[in-house]
C-alpha positions in Angstrom: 0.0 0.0 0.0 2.7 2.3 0.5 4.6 1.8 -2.7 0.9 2.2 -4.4 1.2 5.8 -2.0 4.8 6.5 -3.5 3.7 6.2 -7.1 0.7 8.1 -6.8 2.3 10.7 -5.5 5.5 11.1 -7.9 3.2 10.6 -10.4 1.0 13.8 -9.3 4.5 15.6 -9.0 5.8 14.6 -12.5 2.1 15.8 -13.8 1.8 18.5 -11.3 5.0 20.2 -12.1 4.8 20.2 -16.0 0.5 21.0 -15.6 1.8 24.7 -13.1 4.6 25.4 -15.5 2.4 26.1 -18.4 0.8 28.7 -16.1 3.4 30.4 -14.6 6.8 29.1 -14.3 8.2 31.2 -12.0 5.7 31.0 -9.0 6.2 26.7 -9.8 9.8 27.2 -9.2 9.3 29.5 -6.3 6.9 27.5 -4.3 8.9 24.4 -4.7 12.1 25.7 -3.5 10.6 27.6 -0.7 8.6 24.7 0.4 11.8 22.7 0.7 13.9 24.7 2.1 11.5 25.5 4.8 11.1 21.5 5.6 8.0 21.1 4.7 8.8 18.7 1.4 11.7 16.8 0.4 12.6 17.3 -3.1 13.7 14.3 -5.5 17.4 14.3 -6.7 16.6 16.0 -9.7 14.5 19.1 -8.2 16.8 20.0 -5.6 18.1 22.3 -7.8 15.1 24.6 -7.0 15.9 25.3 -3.9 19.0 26.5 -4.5 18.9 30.6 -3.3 20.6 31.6 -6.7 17.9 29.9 -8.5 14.8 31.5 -5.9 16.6 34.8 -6.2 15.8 34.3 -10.4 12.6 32.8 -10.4 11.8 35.4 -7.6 12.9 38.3 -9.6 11.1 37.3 -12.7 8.1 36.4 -10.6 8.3 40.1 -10.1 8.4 40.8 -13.8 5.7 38.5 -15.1 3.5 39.7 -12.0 2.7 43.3 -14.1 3.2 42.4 -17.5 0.3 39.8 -16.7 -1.6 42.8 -15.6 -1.0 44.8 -18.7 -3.6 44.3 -21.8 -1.6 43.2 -24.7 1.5 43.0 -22.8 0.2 40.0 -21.4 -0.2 38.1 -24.7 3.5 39.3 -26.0 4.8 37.7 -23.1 2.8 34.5 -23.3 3.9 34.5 -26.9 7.7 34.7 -25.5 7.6 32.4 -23.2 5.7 29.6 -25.5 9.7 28.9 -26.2 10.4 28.8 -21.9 7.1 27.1 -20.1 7.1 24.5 -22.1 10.7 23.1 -21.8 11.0 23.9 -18.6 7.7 22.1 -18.1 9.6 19.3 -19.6 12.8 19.8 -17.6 11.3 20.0 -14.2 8.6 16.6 -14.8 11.8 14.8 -15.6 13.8 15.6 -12.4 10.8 14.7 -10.7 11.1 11.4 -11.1 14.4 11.4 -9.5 17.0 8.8 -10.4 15.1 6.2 -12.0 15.8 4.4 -15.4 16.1 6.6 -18.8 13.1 5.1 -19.8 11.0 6.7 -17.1 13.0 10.3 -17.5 11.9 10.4 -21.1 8.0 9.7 -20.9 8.0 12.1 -17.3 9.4 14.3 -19.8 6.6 14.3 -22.4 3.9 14.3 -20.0 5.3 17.4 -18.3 6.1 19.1 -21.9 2.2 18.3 -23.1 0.6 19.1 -20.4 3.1 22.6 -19.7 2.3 23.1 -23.3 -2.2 22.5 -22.7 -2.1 24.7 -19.7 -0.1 27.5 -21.5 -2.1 26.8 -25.1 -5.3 27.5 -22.9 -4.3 30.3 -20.8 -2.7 32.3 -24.2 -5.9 32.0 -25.8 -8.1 32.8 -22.6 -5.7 36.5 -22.8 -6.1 36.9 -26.1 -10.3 36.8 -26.1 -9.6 38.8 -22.7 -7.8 41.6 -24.6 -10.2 42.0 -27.0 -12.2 44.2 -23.8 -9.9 47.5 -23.4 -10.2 47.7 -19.4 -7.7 46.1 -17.3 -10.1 44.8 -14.4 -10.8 40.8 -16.3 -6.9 41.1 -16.8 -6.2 41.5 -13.4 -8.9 39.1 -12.2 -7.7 36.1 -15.0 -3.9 36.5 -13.5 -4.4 36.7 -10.2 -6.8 33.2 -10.8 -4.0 31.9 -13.0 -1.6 32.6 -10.1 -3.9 30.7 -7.1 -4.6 27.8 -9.3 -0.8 26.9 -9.5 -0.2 27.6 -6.2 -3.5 25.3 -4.9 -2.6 23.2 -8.1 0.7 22.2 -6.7 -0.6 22.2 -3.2 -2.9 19.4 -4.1 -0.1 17.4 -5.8 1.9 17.7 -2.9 -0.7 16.5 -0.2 -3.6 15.2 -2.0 -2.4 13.8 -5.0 -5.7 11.6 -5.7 -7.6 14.8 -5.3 -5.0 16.5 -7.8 -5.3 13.4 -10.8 -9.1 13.7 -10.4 -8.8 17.6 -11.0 -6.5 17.1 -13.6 -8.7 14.9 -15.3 -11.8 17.1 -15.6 -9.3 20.2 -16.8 -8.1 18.0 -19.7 -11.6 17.2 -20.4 -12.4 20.8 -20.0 -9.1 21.5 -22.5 -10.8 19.2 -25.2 -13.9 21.1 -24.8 -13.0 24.4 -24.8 -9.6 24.9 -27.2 -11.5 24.6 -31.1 -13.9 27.4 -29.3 -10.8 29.5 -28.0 -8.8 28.9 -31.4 -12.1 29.9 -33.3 -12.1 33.0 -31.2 -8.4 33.7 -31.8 -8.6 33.5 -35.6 -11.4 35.8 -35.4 -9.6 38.3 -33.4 -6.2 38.3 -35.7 -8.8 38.2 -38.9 -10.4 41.7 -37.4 -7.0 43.2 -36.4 -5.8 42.4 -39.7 -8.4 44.0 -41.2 -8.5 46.9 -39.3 -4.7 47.6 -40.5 -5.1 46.2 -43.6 -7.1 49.2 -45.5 -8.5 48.1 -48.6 -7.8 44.1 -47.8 -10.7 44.6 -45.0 -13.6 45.9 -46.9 -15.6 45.6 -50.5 -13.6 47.1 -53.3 -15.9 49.1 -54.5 -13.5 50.6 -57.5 -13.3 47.7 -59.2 -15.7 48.0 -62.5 -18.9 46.3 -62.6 -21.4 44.9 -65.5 -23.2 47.9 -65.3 -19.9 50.1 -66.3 -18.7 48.0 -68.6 -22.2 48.0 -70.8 -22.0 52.2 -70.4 -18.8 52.4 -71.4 -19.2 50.0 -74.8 -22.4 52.3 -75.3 -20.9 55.7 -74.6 -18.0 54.4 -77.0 -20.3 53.5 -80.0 -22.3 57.0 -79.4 -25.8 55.2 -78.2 -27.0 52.2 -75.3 -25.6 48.9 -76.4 -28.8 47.3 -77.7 -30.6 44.2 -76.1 -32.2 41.1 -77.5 -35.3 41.9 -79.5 -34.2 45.6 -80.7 -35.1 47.1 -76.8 -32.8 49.2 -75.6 
């Protein structure tokens, strides 16, 4: 029962880790290190790293960082679309040392779990900013990061002392991820099709100096001195 215990919870780790990073790496990295080097968790082998103080002062400083550019409308989504190339790797990175020293077997797949699902979680929240953005008041910016910033933290919580609780969760937000990313892609093509158009000029509206039928027959009439004659002799 206690090995069952063990692998439940590095598995919740390996998911939970890779699941927070897609969110917001930085409060991950800071919760973990600070939690073990308070006692409160022991870290495997390969997260140890985390609680190094160089490391917290980083992940601290660009806590810092990402904590107003989250706030900011459009600033938000340029830094989402920055750190697409960080989250997810680090997502990677840190599921992997959560398995500790076991075979390279195991490394690799805690790997791509903690990529995909670092790379879900960030998919979902880029696109929730985006829709977000498309209102020019701050206040739903400032609500959606300060959510985004509580679920990791009670994310990883869960993991940590509840992982059944955690997998179940989990669960339902990948079923929730299926559900709502065509819906949130749909809505992001939308918004880049408007902003296009709205910079594009001509490209976003009707033509409307291109000639029509209706020119062409005037000008073929004007040119032969009278209206170009229909079927029948009308004209």
């Amino acid at each position: 029962m206690d090995q069952l215990e063990q692998i439940t919870a590095l598995i919740a780790l390996t998911m939970g880790v890779g699941w927070a990073s897609g969110i917001n790496l930085y409060a991950t990295i800071l919760m973990l290190g600070v939690l073990s080097n308070m006692g409160h968790m022991e870290l495997p082998a390969g997260l140890e790293v985390v609680g190094d103080p160089l490391v917290l002062m980083a992940a601290g400083f660009m806590y810092c960082v990402e904590f107003f550019a989250d706030k900011i409308p459009g600033v938000d989504s340029g830094w989402d679309t920055l750190h697409t190339f960080i989250r997810i790797p680090a997502g990677a990175a840190l599921a992997a040392g959560a398995v500790g020293d076991m075979n390279e077997a195991v490394v690799v797949a805690a790997a791509l779990v903690g990529g995909s699902l670092a790379a879900s979680s960030h998919a979902l929240k880029a696109g929730t900013r985006v829709m977000i953005n498309t209102s020019p008041e701050p206040v739903s910016n400032w609500a959606a990061s300060f959510t985004e910033d509580i679920a990791v933290l009670a994310g990883l919580w869960a993991a940590l002392n509840h992982p059944l609780w955690f997998l179940g969760a989990l669960l339902l937000f990948i079923i929730l991820l299926i559900w709502a990313l065509p819906k949130i892609w749909r809505g992001v093509q939308k918004v880049f099709k408007f902003l296009s158009g709205l910079f594009g000029g001509k490209s976003a509206v009707e033509d409307t100096t291109a000639p029509t039928d209706k020119d062409y027959r005037e000008a073929v009439g004007g040119k032969e001195g009278k209206a170009n004659p229909l079927p029948g002799g009308k004209t």
